[in-house]
MDTraj code that builds the backbone (N, CA, C; nanometers):
import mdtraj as md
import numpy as np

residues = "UNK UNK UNK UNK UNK UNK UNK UNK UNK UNK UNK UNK UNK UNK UNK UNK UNK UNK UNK UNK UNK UNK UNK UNK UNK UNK UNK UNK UNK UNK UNK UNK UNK UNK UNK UNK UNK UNK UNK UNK UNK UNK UNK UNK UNK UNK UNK UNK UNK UNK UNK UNK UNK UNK UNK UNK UNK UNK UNK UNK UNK UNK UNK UNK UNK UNK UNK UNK UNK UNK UNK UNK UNK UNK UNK UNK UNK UNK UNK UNK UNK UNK UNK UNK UNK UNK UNK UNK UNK UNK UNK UNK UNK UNK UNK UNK UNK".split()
xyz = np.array([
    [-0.9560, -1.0666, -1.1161],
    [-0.9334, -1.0427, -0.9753],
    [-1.0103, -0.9190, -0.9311],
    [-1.0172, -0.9273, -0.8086],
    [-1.1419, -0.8060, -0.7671],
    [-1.0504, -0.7371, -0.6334],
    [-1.0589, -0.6099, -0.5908],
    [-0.9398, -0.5397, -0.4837],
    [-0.9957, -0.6676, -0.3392],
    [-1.1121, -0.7059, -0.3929],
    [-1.2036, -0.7917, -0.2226],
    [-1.0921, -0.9358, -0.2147],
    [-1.0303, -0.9522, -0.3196],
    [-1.0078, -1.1134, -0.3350],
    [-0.9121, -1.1096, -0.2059],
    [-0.8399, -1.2426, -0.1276],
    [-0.7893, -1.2797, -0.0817],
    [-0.7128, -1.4195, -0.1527],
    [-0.6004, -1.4321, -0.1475],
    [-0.5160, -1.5365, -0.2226],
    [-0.4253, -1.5726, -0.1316],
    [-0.4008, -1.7081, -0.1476],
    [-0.3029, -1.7422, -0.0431],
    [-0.2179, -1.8079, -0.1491],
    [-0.0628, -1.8526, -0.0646],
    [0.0569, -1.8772, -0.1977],
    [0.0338, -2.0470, -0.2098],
    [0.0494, -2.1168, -0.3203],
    [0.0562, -2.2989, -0.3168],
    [0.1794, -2.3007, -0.2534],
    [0.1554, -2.3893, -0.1228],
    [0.2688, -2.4483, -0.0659],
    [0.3527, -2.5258, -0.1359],
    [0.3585, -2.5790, -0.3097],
    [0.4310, -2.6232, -0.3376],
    [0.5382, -2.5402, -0.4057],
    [0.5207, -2.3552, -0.3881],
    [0.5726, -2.2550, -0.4746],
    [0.7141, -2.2549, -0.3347],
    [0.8285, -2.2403, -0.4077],
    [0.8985, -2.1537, -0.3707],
    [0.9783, -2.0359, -0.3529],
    [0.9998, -1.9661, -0.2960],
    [1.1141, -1.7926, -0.3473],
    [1.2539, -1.7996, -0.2896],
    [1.3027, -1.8462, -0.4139],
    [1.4459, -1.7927, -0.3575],
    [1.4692, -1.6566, -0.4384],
    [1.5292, -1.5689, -0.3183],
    [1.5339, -1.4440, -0.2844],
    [1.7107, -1.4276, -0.3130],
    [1.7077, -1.3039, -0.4049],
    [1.8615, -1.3237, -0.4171],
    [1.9158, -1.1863, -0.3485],
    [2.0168, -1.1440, -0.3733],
    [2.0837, -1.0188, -0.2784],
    [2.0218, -0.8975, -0.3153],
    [1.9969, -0.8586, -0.4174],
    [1.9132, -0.7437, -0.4794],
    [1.7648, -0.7171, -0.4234],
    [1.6905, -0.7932, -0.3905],
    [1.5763, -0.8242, -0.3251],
    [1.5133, -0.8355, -0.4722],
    [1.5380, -0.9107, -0.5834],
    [1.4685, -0.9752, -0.6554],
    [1.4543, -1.0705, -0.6070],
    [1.4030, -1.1879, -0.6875],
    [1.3477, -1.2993, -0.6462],
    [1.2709, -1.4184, -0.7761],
    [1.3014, -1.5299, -0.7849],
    [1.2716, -1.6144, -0.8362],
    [1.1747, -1.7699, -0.7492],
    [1.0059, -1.7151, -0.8273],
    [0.9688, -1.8469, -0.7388],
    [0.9238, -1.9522, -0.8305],
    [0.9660, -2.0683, -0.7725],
    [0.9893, -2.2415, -0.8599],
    [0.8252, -2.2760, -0.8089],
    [0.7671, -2.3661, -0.8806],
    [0.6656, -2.4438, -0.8650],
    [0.7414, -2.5627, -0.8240],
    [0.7576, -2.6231, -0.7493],
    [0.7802, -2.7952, -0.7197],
    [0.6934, -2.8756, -0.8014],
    [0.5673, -2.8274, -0.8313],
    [0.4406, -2.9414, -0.8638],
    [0.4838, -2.9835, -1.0312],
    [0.4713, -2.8261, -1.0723],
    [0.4701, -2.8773, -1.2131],
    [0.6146, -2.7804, -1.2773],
    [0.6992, -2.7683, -1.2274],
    [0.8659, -2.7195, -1.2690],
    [0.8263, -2.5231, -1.3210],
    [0.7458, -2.4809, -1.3431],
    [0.6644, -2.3319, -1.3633],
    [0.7777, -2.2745, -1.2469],
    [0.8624, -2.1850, -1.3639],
    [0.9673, -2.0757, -1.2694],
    [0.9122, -1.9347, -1.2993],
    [0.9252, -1.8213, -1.2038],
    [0.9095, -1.6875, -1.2128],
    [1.0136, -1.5810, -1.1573],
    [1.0431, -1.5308, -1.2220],
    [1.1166, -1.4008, -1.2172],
    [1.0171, -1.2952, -1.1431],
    [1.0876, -1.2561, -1.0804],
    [1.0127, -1.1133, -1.0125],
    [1.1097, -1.0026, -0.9180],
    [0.9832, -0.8706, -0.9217],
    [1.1288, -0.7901, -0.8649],
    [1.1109, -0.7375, -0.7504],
    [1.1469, -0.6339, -0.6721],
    [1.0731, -0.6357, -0.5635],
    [0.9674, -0.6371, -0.4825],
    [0.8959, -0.5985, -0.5899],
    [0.7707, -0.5226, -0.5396],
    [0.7000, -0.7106, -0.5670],
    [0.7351, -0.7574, -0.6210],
    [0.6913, -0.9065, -0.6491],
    [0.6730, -0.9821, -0.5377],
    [0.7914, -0.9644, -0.5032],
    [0.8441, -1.0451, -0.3897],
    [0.8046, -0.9959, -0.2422],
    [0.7378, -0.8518, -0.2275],
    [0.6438, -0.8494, -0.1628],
    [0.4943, -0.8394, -0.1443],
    [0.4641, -0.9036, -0.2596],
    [0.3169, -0.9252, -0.2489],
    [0.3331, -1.0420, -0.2758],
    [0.4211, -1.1528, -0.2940],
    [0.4163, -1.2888, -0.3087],
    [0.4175, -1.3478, -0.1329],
    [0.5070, -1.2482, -0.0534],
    [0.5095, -1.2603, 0.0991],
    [0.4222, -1.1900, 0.1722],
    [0.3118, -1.1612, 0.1221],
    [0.1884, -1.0825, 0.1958],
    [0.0908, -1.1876, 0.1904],
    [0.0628, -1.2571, 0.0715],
    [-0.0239, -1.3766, 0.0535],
    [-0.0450, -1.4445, 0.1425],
    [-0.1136, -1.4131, 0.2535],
    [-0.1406, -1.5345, 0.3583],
    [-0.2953, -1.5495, 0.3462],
    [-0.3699, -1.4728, 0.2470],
    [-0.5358, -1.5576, 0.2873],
    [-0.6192, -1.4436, 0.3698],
    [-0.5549, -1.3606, 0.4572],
    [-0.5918, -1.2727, 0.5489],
    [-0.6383, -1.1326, 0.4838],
    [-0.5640, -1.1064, 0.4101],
    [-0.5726, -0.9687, 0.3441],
    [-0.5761, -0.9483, 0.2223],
    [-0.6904, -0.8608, 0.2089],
    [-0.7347, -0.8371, 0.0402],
    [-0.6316, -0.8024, -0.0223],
    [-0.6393, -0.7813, -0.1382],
    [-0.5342, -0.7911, -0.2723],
    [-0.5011, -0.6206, -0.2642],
    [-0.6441, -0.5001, -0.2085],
    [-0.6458, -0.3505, -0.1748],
    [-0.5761, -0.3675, -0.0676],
    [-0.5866, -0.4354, 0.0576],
    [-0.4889, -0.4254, 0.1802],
    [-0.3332, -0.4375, 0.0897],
    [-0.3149, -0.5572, 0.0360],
    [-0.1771, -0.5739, 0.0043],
    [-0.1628, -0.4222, -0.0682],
    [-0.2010, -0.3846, -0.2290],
    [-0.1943, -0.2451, -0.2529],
    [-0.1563, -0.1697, -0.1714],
    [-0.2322, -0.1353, -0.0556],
    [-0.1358, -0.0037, 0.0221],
    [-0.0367, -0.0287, 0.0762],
    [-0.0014, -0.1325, 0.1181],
    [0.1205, -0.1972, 0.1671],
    [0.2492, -0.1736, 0.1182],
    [0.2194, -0.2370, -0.0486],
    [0.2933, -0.1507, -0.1489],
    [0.3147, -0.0026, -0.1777],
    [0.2314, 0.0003, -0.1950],
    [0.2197, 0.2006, -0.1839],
    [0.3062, 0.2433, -0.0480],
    [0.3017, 0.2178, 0.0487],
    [0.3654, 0.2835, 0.1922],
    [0.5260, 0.2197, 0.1736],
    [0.5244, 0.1163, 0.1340],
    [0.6626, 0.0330, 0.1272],
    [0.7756, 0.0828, 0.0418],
    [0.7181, 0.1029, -0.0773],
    [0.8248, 0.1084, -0.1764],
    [0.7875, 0.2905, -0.2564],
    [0.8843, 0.3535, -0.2587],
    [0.8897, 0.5061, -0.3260],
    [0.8200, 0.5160, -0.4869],
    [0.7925, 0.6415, -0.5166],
    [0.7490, 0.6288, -0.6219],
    [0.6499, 0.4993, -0.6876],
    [0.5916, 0.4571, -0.5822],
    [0.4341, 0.3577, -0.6692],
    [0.3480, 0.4347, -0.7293],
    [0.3191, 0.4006, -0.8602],
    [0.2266, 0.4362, -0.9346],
    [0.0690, 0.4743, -0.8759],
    [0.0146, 0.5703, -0.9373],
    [-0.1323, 0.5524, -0.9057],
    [-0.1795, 0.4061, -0.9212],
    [-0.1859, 0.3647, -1.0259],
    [-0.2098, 0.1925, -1.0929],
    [-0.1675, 0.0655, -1.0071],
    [-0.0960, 0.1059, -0.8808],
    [-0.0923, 0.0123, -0.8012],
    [-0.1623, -0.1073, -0.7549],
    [-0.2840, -0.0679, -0.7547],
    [-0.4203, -0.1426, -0.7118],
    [-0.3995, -0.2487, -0.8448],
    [-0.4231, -0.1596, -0.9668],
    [-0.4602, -0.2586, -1.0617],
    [-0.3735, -0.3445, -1.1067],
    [-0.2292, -0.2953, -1.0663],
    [-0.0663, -0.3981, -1.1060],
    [-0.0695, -0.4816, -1.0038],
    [-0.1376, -0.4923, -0.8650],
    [-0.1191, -0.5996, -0.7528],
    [-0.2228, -0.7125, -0.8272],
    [-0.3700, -0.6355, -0.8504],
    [-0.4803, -0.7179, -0.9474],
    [-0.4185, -0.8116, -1.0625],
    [-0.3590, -0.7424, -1.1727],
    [-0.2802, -0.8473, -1.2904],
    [-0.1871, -0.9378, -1.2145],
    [-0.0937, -0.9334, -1.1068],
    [-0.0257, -0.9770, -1.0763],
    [-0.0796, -1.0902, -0.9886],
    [-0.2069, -1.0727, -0.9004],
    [-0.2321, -1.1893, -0.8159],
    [-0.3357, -1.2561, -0.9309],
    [-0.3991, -1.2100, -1.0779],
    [-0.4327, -1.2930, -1.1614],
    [-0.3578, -1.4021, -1.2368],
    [-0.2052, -1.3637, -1.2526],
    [-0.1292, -1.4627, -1.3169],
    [-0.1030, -1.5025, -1.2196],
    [-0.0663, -1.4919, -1.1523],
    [-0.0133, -1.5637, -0.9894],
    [-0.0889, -1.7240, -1.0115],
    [-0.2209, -1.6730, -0.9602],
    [-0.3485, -1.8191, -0.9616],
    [-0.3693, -1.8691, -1.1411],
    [-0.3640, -1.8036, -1.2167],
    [-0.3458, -1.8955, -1.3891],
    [-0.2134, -1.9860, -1.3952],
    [-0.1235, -1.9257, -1.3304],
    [0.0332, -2.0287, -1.3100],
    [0.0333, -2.1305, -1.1973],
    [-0.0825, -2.1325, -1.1007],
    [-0.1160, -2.1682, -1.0085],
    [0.0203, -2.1674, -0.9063],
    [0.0494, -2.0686, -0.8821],
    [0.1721, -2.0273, -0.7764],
    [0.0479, -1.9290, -0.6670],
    [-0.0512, -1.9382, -0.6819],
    [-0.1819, -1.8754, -0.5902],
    [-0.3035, -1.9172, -0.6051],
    [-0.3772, -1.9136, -0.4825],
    [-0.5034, -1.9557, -0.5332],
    [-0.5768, -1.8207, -0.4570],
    [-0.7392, -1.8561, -0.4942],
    [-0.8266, -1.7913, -0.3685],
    [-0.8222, -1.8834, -0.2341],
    [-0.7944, -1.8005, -0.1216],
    [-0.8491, -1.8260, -0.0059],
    [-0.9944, -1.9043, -0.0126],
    [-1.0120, -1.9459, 0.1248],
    [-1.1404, -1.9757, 0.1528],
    [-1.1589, -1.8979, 0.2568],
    [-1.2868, -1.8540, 0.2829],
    [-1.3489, -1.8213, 0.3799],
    [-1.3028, -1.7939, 0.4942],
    [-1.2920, -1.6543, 0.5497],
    [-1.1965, -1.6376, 0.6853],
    [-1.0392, -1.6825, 0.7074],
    [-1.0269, -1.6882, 0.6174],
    [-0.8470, -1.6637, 0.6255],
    [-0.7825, -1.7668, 0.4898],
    [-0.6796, -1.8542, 0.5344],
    [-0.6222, -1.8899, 0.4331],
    [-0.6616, -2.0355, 0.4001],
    [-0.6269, -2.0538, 0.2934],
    [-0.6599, -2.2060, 0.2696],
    [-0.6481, -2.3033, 0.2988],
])
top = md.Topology()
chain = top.add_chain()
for i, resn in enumerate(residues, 1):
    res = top.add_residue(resn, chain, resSeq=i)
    for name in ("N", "CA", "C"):
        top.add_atom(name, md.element.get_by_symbol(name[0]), res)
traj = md.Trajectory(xyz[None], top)
């Protein structure tokens, strides 16, 4: 993944969001479940195609206390497994897919 990428979420992913603001998202396509925690669950809801993977990064950074310097590169690993589990892909061209 590169900070330029743009990823949008597979409409067949879902998040159910539990009271904690963790979050678990299901694949419909192929049964692929994920655990995630907050900070997950808002870069899984930033994914629209529009904004680089560095836009999402500061997002995080301003959002949530104490983010790491490594932010950039934990949004990077994270929107890489994202698209290997295919719960993301790349965008196309000017916005989302």
């Amino acid at each position: 993944m590169e900070a330029t990428d743009r990823l949008v979420a597979n409409p067949d992913v879902v998040l159910r969001e539990e009271f904690d603001n963790w979050g678990v998202l299901f694949n419909s396509a192929n049964g692929d479940s994920l655990a995630t925690g907050p900070v997950g669950v808002a870069i899984w809801k930033a994914l629209d195609g529009r904004r680089t993977l560095a836009e999402i990064a500061t997002d995080v950074k301003a959002q949530f206390e104490e983010t790491p310097d490594s932010v950039l590169e934990d949004v990077l690993a994270f929107g890489d497994s994202l698209c290997q589990r295919r719960f993301a892909a790349a965008a196309q061209e000017g916005g989302a897919a």
